[in-house]
C-alpha positions in Angstrom: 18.3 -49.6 23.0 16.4 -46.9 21.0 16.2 -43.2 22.0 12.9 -41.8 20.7 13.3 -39.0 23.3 15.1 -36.5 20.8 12.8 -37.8 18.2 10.0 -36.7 20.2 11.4 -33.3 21.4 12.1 -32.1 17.9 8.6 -33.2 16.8 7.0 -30.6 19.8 9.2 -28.1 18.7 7.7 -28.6 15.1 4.3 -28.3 16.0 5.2 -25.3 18.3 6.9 -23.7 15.0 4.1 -24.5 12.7 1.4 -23.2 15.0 3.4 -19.8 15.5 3.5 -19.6 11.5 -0.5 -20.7 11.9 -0.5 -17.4 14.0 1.6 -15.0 12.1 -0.4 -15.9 8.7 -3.9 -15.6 10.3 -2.5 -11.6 11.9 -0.8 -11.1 8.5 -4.4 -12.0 6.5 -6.3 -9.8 9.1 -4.3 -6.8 8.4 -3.8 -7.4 4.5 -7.9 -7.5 4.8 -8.2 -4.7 6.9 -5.7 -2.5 4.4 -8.1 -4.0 1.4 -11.1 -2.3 2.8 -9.3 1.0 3.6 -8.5 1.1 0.4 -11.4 -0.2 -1.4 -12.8 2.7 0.7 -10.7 5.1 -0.7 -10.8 4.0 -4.4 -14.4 4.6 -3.8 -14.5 8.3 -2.2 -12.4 8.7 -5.5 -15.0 7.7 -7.6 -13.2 4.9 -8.9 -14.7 1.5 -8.6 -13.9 -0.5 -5.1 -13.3 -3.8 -5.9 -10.3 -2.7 -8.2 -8.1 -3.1 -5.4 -8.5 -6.7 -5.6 -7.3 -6.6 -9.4 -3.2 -6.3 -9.0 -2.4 -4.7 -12.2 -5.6 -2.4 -12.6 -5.8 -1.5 -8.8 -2.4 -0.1 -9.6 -3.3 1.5 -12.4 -6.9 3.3 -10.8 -4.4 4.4 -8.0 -2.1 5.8 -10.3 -5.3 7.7 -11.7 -6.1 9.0 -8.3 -3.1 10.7 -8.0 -3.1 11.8 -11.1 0.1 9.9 -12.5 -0.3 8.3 -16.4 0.1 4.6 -17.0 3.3 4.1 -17.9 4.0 5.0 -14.4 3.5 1.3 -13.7 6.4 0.4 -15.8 8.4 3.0 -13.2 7.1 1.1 -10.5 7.8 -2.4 -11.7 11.4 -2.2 -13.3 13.0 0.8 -11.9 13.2 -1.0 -8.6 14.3 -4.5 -10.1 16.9 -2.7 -12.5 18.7 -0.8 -9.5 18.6 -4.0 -7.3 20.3 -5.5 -9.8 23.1 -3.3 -9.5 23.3 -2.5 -5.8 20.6 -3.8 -3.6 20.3 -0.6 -1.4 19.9 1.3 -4.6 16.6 -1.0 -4.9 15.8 -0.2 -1.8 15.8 3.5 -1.9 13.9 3.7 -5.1 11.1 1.7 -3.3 11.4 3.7 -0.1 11.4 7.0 -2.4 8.2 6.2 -4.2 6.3 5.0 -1.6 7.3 8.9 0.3 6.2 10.5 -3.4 3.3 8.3 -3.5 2.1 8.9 -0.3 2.8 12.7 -0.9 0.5 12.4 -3.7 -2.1 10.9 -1.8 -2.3 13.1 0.7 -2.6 16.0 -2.0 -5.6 14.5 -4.0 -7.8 14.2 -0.9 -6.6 17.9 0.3 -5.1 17.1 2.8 -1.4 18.5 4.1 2.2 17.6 4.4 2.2 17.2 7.5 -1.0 14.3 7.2 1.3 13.0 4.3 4.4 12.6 7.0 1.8 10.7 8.6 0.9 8.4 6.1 4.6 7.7 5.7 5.6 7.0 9.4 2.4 6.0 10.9 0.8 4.4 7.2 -1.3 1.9 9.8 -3.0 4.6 10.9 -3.4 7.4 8.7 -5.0 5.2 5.8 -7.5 4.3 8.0 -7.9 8.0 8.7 -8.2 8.4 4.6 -10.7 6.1 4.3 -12.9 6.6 7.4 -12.5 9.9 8.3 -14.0 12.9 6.7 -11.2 13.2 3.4 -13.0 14.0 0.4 -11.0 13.1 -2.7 -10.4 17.2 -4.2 -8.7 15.4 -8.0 -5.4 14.5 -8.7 -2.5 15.7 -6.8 -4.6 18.4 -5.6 -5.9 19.7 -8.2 -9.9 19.8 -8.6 -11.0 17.8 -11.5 -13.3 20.6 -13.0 -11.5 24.0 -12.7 -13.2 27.0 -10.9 -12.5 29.3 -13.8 -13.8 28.3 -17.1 -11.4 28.6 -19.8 -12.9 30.6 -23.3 
């Protein structure tokens, strides 16, 4: 005699797995679309061009320009990480963690904006970039630092 009983049971619990991945994929591509248009927002208070964000490299690259860093920055970004988790994963780790808090900090500068709103965009990034690109932030240059200065230099 046959027992299709387990056979069955483990075939619900696949379905009940696969629809909870269904789920967690459709939340996940909400948000990721939701974080695209924040910051296809702010790319575009920035004067930069909107759709970059949607170009992996370059949308690096025009944020990079936004807070006033130079390219080669993106060669910081991509193998500093990946060298250091080579040697000690946590090592990785903190060198993401510490430029996404320097990042941020940046951020927060070249839309004028305070420490205490860049603490903000570290903890409570879900909201605060929203804030950014929404709210009433008006990209001031670079870090901070207006694009044409005040004083004209002779």
């Amino acid at each position: 005699m046959n027992d299709y009983g387990s056979a069955g049971a483990a075939g619900g619990l696949m379905a009940m797995i696969m629809g909870m991945m269904m789920i967690i994929l459709t939340v996940l591509g909400i948000i990721s679309l939701f974080f695209t248009i924040c910051f296809w927002k702010i790319f575009s208070k920035a004067g930069q061009p909107g759709w970059a964000i949607l170009v992996p490299i370059y949308g690096v690259l025009v944020y990079l320009k936004i807070i006033g860093k130079p390219w080669w920055w993106l060669l910081v970004l991509m193998f500093a990480p990946a060298i250091l988790f080579m040697i000690k994963v946590w090592l990785g780790l903190l060198a993401l963690i510490g430029l996404s808090v320097y990042f941020n900090l940046e951020l927060a500068k070249s839309f004028g904006k305070s420490t205490g709103f860049a603490v903000g965009l570290i903890l409570l990034n879900v909201v605060f970039i929203p804030l950014l690109a929404f709210g009433d932030a008006v990209y001031v240059g670079p870090a901070g630092v207006p694009a044409a200065s005040a004083t004209p230099t002779v």
